[in-house]
LUMMIGU-929781 format. One record per residue (C-alpha): residue in three letters; x, y, z. Coordinates in Angstrom, 3 decimals. Example, Ala and Ser with C-alpha at 12.3 -4.5 7.8 and 13.67 -1.06 7.14 Angstrom:
<r residuo="ALA" X="12.300" Y="-4.500" Z="7.800"/>
<r residuo="SER" X="13.670" Y="-1.060" Z="7.140"/>
***
This chain:
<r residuo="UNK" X="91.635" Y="99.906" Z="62.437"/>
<r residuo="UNK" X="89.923" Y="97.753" Z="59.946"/>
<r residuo="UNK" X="86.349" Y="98.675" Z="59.575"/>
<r residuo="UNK" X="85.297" Y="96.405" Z="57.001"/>
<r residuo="UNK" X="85.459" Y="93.071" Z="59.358"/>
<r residuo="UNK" X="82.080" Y="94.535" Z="60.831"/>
<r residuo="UNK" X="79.096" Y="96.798" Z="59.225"/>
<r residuo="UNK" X="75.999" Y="96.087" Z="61.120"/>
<r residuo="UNK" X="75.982" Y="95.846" Z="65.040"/>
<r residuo="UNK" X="73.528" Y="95.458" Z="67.236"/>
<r residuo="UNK" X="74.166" Y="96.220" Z="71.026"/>
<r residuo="UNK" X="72.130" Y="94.247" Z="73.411"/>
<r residuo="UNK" X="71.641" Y="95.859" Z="76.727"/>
<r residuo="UNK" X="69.228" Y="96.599" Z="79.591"/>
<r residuo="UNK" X="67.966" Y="92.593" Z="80.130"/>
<r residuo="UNK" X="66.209" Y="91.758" Z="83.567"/>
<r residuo="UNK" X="69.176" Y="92.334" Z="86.224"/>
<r residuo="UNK" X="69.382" Y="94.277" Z="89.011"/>
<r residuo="UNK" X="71.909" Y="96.396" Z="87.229"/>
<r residuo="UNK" X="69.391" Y="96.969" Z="84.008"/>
<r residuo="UNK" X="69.577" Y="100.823" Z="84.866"/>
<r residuo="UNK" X="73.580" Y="101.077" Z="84.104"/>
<r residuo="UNK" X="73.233" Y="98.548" Z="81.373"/>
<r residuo="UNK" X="70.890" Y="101.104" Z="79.414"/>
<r residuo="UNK" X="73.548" Y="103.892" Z="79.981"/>
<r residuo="UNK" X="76.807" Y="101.447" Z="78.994"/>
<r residuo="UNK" X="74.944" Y="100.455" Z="76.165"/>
<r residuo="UNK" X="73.731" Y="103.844" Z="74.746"/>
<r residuo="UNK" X="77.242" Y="105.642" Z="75.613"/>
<r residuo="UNK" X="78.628" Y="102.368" Z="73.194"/>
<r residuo="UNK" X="75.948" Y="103.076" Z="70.464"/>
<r residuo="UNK" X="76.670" Y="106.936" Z="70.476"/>
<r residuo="UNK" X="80.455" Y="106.180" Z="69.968"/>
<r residuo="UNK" X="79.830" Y="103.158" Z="67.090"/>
<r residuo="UNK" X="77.665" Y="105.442" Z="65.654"/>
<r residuo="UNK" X="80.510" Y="108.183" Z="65.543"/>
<r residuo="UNK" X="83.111" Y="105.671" Z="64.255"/>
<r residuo="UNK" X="80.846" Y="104.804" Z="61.442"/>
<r residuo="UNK" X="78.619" Y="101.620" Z="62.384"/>
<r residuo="UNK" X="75.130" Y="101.060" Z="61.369"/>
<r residuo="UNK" X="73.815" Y="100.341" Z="64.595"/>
<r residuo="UNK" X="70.402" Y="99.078" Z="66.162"/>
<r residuo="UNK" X="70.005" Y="97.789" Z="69.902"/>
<r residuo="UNK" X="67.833" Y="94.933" Z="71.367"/>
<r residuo="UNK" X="66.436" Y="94.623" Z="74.878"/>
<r residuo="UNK" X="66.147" Y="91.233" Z="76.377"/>
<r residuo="UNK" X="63.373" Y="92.519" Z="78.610"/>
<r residuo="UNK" X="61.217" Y="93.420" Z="75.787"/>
<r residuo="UNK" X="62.104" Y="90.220" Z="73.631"/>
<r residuo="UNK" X="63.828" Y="86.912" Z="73.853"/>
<r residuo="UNK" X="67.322" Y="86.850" Z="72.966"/>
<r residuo="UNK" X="66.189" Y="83.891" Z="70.627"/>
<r residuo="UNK" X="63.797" Y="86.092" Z="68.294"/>
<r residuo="UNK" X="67.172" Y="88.047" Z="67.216"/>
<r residuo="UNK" X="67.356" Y="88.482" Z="63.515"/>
<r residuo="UNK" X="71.255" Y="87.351" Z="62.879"/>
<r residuo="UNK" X="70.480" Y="87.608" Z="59.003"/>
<r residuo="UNK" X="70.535" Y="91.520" Z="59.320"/>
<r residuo="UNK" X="73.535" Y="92.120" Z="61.908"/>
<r residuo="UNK" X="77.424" Y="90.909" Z="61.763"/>
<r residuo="UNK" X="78.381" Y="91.225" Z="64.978"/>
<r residuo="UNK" X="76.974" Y="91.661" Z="68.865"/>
<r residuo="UNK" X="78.311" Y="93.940" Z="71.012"/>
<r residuo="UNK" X="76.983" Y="93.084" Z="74.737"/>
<r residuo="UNK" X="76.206" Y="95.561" Z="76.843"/>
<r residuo="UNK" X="74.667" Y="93.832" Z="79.197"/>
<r residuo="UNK" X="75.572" Y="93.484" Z="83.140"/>
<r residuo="UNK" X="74.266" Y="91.144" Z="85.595"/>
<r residuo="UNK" X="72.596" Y="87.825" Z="85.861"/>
<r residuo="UNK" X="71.426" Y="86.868" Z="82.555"/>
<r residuo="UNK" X="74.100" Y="88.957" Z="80.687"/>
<r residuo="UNK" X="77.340" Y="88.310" Z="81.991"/>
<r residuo="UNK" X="76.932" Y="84.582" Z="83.499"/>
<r residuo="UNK" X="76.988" Y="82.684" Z="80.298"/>
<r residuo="UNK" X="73.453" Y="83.070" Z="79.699"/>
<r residuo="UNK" X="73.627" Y="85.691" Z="76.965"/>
<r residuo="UNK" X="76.500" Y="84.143" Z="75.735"/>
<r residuo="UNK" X="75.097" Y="80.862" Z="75.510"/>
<r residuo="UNK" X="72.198" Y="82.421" Z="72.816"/>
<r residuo="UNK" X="74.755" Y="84.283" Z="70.473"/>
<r residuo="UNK" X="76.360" Y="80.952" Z="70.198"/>
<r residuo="UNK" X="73.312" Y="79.346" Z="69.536"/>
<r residuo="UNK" X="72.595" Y="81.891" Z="66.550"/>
<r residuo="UNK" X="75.953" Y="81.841" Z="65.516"/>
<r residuo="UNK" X="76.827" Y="85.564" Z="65.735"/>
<r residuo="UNK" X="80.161" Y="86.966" Z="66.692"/>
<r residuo="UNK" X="79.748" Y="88.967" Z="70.150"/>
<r residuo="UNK" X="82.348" Y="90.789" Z="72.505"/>
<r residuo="UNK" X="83.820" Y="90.226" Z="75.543"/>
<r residuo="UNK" X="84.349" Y="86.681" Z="77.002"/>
<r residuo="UNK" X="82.401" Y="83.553" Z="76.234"/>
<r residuo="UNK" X="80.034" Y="80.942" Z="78.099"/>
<r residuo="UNK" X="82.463" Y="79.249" Z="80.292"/>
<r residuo="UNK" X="84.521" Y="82.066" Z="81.230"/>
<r residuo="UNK" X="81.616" Y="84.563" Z="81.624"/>
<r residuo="UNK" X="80.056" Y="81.601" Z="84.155"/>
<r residuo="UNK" X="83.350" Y="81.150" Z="85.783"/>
<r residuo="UNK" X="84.065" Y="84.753" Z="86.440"/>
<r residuo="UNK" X="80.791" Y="85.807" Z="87.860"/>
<r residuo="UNK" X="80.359" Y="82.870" Z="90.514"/>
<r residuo="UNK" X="82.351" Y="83.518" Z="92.967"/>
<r residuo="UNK" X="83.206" Y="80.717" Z="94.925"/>
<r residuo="UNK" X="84.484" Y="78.973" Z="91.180"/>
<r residuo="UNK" X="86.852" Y="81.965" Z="90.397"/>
<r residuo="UNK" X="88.250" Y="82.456" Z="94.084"/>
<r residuo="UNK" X="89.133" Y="78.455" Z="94.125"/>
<r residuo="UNK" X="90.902" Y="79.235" Z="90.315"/>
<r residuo="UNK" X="92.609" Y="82.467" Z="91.808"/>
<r residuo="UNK" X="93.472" Y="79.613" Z="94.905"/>
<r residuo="UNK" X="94.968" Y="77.109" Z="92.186"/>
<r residuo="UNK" X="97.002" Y="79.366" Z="90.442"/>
<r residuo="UNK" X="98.469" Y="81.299" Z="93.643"/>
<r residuo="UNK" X="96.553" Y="84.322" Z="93.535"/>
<r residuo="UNK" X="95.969" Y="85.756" Z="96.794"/>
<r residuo="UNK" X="92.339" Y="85.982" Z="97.336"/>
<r residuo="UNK" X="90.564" Y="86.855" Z="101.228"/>
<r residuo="UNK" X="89.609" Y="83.319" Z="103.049"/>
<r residuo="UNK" X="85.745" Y="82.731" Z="102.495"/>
<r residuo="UNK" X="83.302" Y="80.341" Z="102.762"/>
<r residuo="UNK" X="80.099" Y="79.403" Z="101.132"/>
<r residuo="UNK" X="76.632" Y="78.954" Z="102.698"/>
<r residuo="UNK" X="72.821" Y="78.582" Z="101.529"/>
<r residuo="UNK" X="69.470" Y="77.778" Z="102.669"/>
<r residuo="UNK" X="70.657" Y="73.782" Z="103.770"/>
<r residuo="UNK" X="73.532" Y="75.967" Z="106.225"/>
<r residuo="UNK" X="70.945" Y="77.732" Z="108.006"/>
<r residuo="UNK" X="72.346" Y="76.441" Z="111.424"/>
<r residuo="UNK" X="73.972" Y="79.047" Z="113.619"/>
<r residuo="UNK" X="76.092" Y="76.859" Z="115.805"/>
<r residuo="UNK" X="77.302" Y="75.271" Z="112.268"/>
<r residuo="UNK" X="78.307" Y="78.879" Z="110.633"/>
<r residuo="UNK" X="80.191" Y="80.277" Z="113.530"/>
<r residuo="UNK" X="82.044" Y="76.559" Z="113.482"/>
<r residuo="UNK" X="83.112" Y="77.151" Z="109.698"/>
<r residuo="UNK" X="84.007" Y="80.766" Z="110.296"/>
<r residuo="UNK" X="85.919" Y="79.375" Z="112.986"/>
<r residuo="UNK" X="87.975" Y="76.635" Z="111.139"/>
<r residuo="UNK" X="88.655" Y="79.081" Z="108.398"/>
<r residuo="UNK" X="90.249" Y="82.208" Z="110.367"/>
<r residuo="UNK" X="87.730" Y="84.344" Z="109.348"/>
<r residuo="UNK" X="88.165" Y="87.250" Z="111.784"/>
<r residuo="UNK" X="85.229" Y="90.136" Z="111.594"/>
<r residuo="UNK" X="84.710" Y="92.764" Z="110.193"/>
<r residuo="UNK" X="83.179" Y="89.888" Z="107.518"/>
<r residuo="UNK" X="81.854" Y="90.793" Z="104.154"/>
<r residuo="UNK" X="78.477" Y="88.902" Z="102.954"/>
<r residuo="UNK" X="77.969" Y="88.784" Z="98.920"/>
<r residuo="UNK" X="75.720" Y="86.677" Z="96.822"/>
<r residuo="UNK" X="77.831" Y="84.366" Z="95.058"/>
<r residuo="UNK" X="76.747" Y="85.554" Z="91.497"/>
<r residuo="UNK" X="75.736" Y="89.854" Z="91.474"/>
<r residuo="UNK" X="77.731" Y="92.380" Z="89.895"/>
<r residuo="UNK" X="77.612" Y="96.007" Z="90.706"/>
<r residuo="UNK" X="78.394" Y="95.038" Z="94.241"/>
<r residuo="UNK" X="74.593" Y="94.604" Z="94.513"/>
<r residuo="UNK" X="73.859" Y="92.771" Z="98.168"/>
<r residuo="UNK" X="77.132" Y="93.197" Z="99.708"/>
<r residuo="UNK" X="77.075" Y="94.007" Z="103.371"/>
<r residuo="UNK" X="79.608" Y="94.539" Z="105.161"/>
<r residuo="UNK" X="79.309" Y="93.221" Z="109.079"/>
<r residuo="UNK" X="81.526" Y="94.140" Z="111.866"/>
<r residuo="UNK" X="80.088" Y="92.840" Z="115.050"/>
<r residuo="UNK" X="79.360" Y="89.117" Z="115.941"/>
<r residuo="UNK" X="76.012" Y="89.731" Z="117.153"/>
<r residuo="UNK" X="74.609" Y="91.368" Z="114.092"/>
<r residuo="UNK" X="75.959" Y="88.330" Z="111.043"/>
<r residuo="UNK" X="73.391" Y="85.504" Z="111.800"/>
<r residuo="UNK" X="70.279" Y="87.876" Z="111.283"/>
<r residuo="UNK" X="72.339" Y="89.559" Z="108.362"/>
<r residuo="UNK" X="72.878" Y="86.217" Z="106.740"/>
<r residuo="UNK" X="69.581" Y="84.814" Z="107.073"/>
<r residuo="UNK" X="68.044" Y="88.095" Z="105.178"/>
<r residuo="UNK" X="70.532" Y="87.712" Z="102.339"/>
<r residuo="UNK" X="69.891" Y="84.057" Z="101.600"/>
<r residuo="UNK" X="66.328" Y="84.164" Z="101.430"/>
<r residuo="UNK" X="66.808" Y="86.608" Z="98.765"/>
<r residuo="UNK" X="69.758" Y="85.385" Z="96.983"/>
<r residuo="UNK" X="70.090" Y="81.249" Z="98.094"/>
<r residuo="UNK" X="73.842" Y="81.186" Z="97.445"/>
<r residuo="UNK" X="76.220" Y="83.720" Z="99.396"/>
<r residuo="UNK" X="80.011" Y="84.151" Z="100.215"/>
<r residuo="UNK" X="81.352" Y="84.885" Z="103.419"/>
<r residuo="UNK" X="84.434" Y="86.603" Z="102.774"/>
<r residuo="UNK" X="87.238" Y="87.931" Z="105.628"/>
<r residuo="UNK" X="87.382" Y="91.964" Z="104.746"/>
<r residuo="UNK" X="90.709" Y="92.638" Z="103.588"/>
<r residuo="UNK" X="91.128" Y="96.689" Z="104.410"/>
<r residuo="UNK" X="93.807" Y="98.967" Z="102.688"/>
<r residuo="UNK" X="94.257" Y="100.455" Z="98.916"/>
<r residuo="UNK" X="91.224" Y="99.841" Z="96.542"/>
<r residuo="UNK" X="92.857" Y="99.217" Z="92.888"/>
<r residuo="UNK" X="91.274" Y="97.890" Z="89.654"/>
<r residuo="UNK" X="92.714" Y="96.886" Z="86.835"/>
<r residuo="UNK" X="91.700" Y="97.065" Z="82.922"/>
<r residuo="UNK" X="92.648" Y="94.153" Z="81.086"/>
<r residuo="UNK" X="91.991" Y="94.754" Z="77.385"/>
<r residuo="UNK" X="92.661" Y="92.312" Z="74.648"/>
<r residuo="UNK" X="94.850" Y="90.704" Z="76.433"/>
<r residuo="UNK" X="96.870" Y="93.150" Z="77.877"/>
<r residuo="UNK" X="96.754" Y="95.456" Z="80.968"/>
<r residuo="UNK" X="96.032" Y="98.978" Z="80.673"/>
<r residuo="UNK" X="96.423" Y="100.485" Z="83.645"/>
<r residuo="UNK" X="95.657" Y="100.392" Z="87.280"/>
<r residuo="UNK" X="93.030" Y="103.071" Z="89.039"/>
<r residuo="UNK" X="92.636" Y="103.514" Z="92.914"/>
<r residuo="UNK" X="89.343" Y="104.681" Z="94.291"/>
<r residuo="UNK" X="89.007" Y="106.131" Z="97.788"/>
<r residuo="UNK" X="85.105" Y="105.970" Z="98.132"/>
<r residuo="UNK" X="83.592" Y="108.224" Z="100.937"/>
<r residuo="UNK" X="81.048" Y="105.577" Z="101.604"/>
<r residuo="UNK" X="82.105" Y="102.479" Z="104.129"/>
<r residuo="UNK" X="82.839" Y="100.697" Z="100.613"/>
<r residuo="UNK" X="83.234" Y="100.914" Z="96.622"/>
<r residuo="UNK" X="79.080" Y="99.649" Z="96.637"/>
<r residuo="UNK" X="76.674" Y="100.568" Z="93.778"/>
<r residuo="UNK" X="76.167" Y="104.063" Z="95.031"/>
<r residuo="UNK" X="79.865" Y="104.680" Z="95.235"/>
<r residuo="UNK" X="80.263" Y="103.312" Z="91.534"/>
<r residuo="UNK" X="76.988" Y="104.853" Z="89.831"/>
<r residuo="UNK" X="75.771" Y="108.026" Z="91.445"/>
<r residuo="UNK" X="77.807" Y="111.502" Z="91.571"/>
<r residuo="UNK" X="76.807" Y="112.235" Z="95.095"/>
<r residuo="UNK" X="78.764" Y="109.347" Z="96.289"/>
<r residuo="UNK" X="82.013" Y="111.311" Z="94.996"/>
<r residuo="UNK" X="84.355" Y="108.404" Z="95.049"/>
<r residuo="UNK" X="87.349" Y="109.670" Z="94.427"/>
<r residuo="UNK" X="89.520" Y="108.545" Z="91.583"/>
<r residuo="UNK" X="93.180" Y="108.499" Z="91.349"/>
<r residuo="UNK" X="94.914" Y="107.636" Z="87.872"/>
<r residuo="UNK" X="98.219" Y="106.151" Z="88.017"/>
<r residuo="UNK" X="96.885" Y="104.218" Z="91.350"/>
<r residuo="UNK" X="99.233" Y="105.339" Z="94.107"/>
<r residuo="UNK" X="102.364" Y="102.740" Z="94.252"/>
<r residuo="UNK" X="105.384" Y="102.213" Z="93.606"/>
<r residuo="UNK" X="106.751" Y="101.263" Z="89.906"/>
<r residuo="UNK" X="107.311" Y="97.949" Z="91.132"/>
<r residuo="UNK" X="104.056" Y="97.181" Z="92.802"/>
<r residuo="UNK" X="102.434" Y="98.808" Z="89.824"/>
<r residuo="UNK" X="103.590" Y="96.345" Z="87.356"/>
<r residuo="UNK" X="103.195" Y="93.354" Z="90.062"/>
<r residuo="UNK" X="98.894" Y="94.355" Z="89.886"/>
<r residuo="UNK" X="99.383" Y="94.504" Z="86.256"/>
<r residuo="UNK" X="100.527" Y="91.333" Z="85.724"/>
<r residuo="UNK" X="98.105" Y="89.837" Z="88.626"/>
<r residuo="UNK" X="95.567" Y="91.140" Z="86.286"/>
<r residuo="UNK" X="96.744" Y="89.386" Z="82.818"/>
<r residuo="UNK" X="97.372" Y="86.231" Z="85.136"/>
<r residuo="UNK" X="93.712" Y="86.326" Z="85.857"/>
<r residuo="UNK" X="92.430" Y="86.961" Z="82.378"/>
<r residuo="UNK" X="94.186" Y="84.677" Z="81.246"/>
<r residuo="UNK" X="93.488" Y="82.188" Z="83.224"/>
<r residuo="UNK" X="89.908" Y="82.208" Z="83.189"/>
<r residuo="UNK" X="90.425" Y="82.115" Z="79.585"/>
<r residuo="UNK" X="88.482" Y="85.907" Z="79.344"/>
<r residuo="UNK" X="88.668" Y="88.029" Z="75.864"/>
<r residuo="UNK" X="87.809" Y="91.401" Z="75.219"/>
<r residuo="UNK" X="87.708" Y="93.760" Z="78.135"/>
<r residuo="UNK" X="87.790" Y="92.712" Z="81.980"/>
<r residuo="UNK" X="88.130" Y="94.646" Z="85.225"/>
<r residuo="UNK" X="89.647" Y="92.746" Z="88.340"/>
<r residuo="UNK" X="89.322" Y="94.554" Z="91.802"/>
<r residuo="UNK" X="91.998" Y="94.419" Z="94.167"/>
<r residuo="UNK" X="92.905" Y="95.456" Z="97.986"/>
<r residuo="UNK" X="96.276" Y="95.986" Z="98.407"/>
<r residuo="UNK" X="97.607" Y="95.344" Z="102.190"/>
<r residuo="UNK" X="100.245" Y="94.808" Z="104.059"/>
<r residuo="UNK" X="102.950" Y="95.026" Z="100.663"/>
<r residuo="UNK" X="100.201" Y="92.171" Z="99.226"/>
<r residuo="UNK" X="97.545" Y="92.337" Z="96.596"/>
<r residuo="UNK" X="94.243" Y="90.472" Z="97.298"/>
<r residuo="UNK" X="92.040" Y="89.605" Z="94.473"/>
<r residuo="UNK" X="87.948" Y="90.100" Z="95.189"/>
<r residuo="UNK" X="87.146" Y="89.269" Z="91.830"/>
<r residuo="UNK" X="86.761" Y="89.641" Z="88.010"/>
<r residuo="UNK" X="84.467" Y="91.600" Z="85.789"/>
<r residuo="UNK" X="84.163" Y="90.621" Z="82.319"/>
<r residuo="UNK" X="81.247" Y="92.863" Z="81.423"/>
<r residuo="UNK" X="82.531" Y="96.402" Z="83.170"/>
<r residuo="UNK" X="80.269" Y="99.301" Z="83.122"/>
<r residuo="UNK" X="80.772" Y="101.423" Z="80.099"/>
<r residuo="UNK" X="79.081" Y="104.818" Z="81.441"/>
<r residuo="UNK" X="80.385" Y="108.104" Z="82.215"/>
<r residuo="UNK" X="81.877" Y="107.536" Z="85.967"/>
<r residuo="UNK" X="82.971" Y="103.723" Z="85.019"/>
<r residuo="UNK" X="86.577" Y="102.625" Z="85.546"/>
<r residuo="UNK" X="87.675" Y="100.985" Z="82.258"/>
<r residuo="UNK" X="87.061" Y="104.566" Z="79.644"/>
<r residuo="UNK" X="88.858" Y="106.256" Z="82.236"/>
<r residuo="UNK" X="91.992" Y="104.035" Z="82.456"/>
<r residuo="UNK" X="91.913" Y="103.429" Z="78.758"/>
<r residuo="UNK" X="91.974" Y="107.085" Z="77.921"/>
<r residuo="UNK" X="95.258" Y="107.762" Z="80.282"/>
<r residuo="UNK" X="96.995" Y="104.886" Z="78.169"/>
<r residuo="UNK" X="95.796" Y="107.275" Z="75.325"/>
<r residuo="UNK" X="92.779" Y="105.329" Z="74.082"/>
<r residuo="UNK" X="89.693" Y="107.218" Z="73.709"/>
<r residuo="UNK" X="86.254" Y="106.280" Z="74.522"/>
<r residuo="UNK" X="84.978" Y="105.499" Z="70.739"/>
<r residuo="UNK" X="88.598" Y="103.563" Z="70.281"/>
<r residuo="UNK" X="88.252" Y="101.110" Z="73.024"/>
<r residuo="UNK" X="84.434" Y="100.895" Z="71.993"/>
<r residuo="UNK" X="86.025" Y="100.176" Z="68.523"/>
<r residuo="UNK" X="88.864" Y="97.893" Z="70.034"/>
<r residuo="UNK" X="86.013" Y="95.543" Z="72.057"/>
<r residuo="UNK" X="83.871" Y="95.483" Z="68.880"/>
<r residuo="UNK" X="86.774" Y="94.173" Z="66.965"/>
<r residuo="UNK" X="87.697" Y="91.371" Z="69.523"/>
<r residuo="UNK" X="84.288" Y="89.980" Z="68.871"/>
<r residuo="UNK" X="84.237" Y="86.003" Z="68.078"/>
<r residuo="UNK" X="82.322" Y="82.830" Z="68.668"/>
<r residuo="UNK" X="82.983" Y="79.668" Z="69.863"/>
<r residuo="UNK" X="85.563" Y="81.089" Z="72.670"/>
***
């Protein structure tokens, strides 16, 4: 790999999400391998400092570690353009795109990717009689999952499975979030998908112990999801996720590295979304696929770093 297109990094992680806590790990594991593949590297934390007071006459390149709101919506994105610094992974639109949820399940809908039925409320749709009447007209059968439209990490996701119970649920999740997503829960196979530079890596398939792959399953040990590398399926379903996966890269116009997160039922894969800041830590999802297609965790470090651009 060419070394010389990039001397000085500086990884930007932490920030002010709810997922600051696996930001900080992502971002140090990166450091630790740039530092190992011969980068002078320094770091910057959007919670200590605004992204604006970044000195772009001492670095050549960004490398975001950053998850959440703030660092994986455009926002981020929209200040390294500003400054005129090459960063990694995808830009301002498709970052936006991909993390709202109701915008990249009506892409997924336009360019015939299965996707569960959902529908969108916030504070106006606060009417009972009018919610059960949408959920109604859409098919939605329980057990229903809630989500805010734009949290990673599967932060705020509840799952509901009686009737009784999803008013009072969706009334506590607004008035934190505004903006949710009803979505019909699709059951079966949980496989994800690394997309990297373009092209898919591999599929993984996690059987979580918990009711759900939530930020317990994905961040703590205890949870002990259980991970299963080729993903159980057959050679033709394999490469029929694959290419679900590039579809929806593409499509959303993504660079770098992304992570889409599928259900597989009924001989049909479902699309819940697409991550285009995946966690970079020691139990995450994309190292681990990478490294079965023979890419080690300081070479796909490397391999993002050298995707960086601008104006993308």
């Amino acid at each position: 790999m060419n070394k010389k297109k990039f001397t000085n990094v500086l990884v930007v992680l932490g920030g002010t999400s709810g997922e600051r806590a696996v930001s900080l790990e992502s971002g140090k594991a990166c450091i630790k391998a740039l530092k190992k593949k011969g980068y002078k590297v320094s770091l910057f934390d959007p919670q200590k400092k605004n992204l604006n007071l970044i000195d772009k006459e001492k670095i050549d390149v960004i490398f975001n570690a950053l998850h959440g709101r703030d660092g994986e919506d455009g926002i981020a994105q929209s200040y390294f353009e500003y400054l005129k610094i090459p960063y990694t992974h995808s830009g301002v639109i498709s970052s936006y795109n991909s993390m709202n949820k109701i915008i990249s399940k009506e892409i997924f809908i336009k360019n015939r990717i299965k996707t569960p039925k959902f529908i969108y409320l916030n504070k106006k749709d606060l009417d009972k009689d009018y919610i059960f009447k949408k959920i109604f007209s859409k098919k939605i059968k329980f057990p229903i999952v809630l989500k805010p439209i734009n949290e990673g990490s599967s932060l705020g996701v509840k799952i509901c499975k009686k009737k009784e119970k999803l008013f009072p649920s969706i009334k506590r999740l607004i008035y934190k979030y505004y903006e949710i997503i009803l979505e019909e829960y699709i059951s079966g196979q949980e496989v994800q998908v690394a997309v990297i530079n373009g092209k898919s890596m591999g599929a993984i398939e996690l059987i979580p112990k918990r009711l759900f792959y939530d930020y317990k399953a994905k961040y703590t040990k205890k949870a002990k999801t259980k991970h299963i590398m080729p993903a159980r399926l057959s050679k033709k379903k394999y490469g029929e996720v694959l290419k679900i996966a590039k579809k929806a890269h593409e499509i959303l116009r993504c660079r770098g590295v992304t992570r889409s997160d599928f259900k597989f039922y009924n001989n049909n894969f479902y699309l819940l979304e697409i991550n285009t800041q995946p966690g970079m830590t020691s139990l995450s999802l994309v190292p681990e696929i990478a490294s079965y297609a023979g890419l080690n965790f300081e070479n796909l470090v490397e391999k993002i770093l050298l995707d960086a651009s601008i104006n993308k």
